[in-house]
MDAnalysis code that builds the backbone (N, CA, C; Angstrom):
import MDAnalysis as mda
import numpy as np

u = mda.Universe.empty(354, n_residues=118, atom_resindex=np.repeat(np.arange(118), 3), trajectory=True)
u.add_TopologyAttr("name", ["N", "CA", "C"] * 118)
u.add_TopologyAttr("resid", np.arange(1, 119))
u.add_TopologyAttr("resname", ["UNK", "UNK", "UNK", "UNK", "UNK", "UNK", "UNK", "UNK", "UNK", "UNK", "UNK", "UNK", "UNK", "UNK", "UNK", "UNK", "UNK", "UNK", "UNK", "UNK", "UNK", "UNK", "UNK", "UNK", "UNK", "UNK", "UNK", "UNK", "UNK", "UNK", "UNK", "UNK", "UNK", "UNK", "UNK", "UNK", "UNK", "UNK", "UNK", "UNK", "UNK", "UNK", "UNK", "UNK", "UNK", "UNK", "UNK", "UNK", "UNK", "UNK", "UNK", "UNK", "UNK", "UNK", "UNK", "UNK", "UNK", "UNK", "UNK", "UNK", "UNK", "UNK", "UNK", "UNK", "UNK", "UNK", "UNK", "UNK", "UNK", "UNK", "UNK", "UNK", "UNK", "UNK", "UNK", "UNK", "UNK", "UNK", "UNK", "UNK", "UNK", "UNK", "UNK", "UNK", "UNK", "UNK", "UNK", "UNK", "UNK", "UNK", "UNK", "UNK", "UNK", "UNK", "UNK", "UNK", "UNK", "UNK", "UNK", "UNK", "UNK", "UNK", "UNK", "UNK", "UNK", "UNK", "UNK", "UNK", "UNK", "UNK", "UNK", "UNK", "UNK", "UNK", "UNK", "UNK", "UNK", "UNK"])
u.atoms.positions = np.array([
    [93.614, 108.125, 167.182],
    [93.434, 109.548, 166.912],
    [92.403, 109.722, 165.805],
    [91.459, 110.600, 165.813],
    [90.502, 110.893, 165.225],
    [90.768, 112.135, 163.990],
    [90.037, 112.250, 163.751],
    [90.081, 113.653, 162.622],
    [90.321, 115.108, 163.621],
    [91.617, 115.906, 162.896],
    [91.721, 116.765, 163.271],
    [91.671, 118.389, 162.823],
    [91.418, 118.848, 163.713],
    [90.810, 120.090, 163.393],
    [92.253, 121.361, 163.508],
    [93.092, 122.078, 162.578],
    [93.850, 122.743, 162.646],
    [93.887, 124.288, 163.148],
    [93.979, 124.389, 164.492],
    [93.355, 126.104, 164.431],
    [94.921, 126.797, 164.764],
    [94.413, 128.095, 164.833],
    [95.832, 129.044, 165.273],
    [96.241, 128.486, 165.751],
    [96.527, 128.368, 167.141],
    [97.028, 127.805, 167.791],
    [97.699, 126.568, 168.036],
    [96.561, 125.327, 168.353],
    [96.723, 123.908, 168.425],
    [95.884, 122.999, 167.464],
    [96.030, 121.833, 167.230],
    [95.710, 121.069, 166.914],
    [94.386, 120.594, 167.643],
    [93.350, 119.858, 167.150],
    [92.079, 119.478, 168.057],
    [91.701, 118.278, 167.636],
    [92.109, 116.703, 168.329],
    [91.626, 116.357, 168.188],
    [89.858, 115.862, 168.117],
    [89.166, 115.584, 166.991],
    [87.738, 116.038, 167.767],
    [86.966, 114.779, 168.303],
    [87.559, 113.845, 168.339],
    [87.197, 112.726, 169.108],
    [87.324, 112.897, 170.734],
    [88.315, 114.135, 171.256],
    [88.204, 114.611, 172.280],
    [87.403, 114.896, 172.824],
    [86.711, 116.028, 171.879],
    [85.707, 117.299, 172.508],
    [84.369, 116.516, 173.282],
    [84.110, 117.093, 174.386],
    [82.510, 117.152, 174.652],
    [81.784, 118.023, 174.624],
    [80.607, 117.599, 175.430],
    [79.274, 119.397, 175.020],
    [80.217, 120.266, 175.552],
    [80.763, 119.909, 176.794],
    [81.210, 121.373, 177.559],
    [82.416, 122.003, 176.745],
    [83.058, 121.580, 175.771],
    [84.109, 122.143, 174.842],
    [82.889, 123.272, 173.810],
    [81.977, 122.914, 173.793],
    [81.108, 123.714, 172.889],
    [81.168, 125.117, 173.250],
    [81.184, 126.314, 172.437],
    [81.366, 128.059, 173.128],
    [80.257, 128.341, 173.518],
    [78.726, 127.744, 173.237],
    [77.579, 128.346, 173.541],
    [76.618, 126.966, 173.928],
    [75.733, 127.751, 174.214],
    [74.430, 126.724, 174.910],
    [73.856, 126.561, 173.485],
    [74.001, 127.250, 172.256],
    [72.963, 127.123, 170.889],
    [74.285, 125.605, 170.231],
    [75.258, 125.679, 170.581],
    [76.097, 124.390, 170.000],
    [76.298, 123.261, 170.916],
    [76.176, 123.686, 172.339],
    [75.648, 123.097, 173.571],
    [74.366, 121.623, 172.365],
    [73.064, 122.412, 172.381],
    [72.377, 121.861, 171.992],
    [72.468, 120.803, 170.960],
    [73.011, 121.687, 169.858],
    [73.411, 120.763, 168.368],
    [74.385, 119.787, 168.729],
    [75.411, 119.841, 169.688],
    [75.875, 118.629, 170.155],
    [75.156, 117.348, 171.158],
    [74.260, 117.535, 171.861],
    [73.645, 117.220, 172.657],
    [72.462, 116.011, 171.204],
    [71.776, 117.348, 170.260],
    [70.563, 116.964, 169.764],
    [71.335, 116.253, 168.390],
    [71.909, 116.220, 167.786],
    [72.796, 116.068, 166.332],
    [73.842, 115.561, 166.266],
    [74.431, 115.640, 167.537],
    [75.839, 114.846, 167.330],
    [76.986, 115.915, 167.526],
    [78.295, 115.252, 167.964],
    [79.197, 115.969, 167.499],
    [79.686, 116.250, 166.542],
    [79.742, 115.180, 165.625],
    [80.298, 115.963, 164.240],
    [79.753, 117.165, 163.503],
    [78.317, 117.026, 163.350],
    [77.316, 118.272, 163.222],
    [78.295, 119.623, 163.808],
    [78.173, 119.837, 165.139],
    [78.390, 120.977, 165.907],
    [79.937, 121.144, 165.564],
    [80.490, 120.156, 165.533],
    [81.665, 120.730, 165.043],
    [81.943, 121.054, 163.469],
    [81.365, 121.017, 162.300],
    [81.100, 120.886, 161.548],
    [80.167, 122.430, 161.257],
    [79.064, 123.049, 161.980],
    [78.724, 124.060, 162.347],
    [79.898, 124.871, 162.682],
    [80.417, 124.599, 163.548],
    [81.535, 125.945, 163.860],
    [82.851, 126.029, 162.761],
    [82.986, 125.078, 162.444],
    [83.910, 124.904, 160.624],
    [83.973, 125.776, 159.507],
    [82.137, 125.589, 159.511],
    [81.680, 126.213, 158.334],
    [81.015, 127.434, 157.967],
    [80.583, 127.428, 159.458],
    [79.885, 128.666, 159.526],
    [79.823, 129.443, 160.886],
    [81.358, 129.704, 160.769],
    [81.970, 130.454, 162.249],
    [81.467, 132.213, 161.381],
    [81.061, 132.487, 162.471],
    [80.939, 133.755, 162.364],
    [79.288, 134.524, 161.874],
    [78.699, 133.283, 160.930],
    [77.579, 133.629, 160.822],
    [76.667, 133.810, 161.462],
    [75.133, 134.261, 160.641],
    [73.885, 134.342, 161.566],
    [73.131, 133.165, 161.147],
    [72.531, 132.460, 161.786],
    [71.722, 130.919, 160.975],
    [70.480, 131.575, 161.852],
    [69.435, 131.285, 160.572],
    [68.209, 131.544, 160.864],
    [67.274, 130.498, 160.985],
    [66.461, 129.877, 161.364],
    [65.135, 128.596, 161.153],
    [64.205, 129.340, 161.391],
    [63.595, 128.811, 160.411],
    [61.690, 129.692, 160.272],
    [61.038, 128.739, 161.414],
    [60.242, 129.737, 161.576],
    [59.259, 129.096, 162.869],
    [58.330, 128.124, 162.398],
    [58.155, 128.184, 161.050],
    [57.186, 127.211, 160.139],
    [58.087, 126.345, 159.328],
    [59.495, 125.545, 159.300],
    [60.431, 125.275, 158.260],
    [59.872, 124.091, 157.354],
    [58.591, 123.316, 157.619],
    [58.568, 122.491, 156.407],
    [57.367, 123.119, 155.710],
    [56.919, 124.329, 155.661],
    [55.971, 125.154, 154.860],
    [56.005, 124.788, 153.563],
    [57.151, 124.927, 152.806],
    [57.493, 124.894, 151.731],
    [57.367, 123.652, 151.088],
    [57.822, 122.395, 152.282],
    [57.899, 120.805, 151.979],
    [56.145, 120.700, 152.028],
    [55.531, 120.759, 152.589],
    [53.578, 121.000, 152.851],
    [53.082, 121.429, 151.421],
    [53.673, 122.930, 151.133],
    [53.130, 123.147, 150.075],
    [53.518, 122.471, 148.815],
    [54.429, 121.920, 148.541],
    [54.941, 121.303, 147.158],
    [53.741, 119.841, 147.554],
    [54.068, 119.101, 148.708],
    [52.972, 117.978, 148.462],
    [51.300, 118.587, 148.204],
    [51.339, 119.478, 148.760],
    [49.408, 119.707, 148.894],
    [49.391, 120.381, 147.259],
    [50.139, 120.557, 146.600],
    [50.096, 121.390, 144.968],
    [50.170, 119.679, 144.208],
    [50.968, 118.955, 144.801],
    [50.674, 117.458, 143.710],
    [50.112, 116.749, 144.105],
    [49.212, 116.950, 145.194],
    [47.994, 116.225, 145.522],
    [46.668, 117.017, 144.720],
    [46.933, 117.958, 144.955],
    [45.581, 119.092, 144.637],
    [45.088, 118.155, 142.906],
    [43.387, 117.768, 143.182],
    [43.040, 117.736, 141.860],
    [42.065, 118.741, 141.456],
    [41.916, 119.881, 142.318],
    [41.107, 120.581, 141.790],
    [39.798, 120.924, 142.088],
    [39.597, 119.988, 143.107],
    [38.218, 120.212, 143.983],
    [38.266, 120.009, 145.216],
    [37.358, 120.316, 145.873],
    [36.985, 120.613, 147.320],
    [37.216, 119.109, 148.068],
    [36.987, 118.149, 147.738],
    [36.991, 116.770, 148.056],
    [38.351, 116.594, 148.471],
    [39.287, 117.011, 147.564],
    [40.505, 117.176, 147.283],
    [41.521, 117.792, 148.602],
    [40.753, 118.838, 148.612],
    [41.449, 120.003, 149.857],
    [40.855, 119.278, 151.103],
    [40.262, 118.616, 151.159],
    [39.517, 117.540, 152.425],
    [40.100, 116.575, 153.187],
    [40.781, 115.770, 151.921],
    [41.427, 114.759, 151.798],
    [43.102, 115.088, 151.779],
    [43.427, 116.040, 151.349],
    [44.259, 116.495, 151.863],
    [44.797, 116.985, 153.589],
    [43.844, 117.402, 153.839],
    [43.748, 118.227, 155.086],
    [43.474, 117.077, 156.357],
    [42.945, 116.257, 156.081],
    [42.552, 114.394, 157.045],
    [44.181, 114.019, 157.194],
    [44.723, 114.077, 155.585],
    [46.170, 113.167, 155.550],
    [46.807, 113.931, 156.448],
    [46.990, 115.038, 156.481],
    [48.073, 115.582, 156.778],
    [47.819, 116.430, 158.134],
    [46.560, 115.937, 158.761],
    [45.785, 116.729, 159.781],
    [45.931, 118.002, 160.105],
    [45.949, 119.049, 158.571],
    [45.997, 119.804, 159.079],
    [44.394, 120.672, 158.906],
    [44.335, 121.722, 158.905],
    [43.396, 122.350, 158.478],
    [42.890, 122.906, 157.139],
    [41.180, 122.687, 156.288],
    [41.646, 123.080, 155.261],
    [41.402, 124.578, 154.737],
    [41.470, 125.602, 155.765],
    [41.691, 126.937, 155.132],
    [43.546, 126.710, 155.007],
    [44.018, 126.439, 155.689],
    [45.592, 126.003, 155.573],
    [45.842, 125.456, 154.184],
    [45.318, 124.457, 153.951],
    [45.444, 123.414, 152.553],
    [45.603, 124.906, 151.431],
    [44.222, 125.111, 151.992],
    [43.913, 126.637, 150.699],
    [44.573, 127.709, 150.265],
    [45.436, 128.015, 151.285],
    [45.930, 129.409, 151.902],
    [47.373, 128.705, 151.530],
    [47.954, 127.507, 151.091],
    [49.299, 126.763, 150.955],
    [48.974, 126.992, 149.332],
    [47.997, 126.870, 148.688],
    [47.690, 126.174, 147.181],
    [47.812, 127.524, 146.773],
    [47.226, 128.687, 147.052],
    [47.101, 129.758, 146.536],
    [48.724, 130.615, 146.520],
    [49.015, 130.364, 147.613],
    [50.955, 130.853, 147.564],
    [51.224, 130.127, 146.247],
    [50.983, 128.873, 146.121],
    [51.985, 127.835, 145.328],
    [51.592, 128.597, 143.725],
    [50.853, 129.633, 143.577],
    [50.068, 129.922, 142.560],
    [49.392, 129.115, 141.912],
    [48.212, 128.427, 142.433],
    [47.199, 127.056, 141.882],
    [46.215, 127.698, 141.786],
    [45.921, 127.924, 140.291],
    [44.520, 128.692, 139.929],
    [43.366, 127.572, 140.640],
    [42.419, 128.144, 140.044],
    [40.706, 128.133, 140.805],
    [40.950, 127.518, 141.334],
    [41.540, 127.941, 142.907],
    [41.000, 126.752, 144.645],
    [39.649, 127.076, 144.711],
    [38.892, 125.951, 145.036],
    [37.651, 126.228, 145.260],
    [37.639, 126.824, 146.643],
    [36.875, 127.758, 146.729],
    [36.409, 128.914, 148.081],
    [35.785, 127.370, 149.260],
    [36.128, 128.041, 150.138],
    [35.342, 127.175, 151.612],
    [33.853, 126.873, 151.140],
    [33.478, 125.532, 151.010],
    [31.977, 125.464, 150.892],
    [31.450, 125.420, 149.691],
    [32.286, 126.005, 148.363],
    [32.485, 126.033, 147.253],
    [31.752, 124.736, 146.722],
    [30.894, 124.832, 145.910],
    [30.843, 123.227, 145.059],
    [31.364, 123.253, 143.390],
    [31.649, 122.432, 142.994],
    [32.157, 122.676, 141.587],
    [31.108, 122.555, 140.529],
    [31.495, 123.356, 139.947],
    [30.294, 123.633, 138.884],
    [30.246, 122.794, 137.946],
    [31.244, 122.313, 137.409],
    [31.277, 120.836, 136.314],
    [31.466, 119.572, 136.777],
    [31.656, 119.502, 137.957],
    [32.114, 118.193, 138.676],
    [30.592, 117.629, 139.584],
    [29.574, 116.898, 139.021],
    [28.423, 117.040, 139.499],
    [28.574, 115.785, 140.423],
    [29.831, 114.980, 140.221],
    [29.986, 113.739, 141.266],
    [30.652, 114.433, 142.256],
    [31.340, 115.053, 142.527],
    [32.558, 115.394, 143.514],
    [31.743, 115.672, 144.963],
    [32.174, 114.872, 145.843],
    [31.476, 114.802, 147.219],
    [31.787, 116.185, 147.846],
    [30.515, 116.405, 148.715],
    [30.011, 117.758, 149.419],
    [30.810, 117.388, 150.840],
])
């Protein structure tokens, strides 16, 4: 016997359950993609709620690395943007949320940095 789950009613063992014990096709999934304990664990904790996922969810994880990579020049936002293949008006448009004074503009060259590659 496995860990059990106490509801009104009956007892559950959850070593029982399969997908098709799941109430929906959205816990359908999380059992399918995550496991059962997850999905059951989901309906535990957060019966009744609304769960949201951003259509962009590691935005935030992107921007914290591209802010402690950033040194400050264009080379920078380049080399950034190769690693992480993304694009670098993206790189730019991540640094400036993060509030990172002077991003250099697209095309930008730095005015004190007379080595920093074009």
């Amino acid at each position: 016997m496995g860990r059990i789950i106490k509801t009104e009613y009956l007892d559950i063992d959850i070593d029982l359950l399969t997908v098709d014990d799941m109430p929906n096709e959205i816990l359908k999934e999380m059992y399918e993609l995550c496991g059962r304990d997850v999905a059951v664990s989901l309906m535990e904790n957060f019966c009744g709620s609304f769960l949201h996922i951003p259509a962009r969810p590691f935005d935030k994880i992107i921007r914290r690395i591209a802010t402690e990579e950033f040194d400050g020049t264009t080379a920078s936002i380049r080399n950034i943007a190769r690693k992480y293949k993304m694009a670098e008006p993206v790189i730019r448009k991540l640094l400036k949320q993060s509030n990172v004074k002077n991003v250099p503009v697209d095309g930008q060259l730095g005015l004190f940095n007379k080595n920093e590659e074009q």
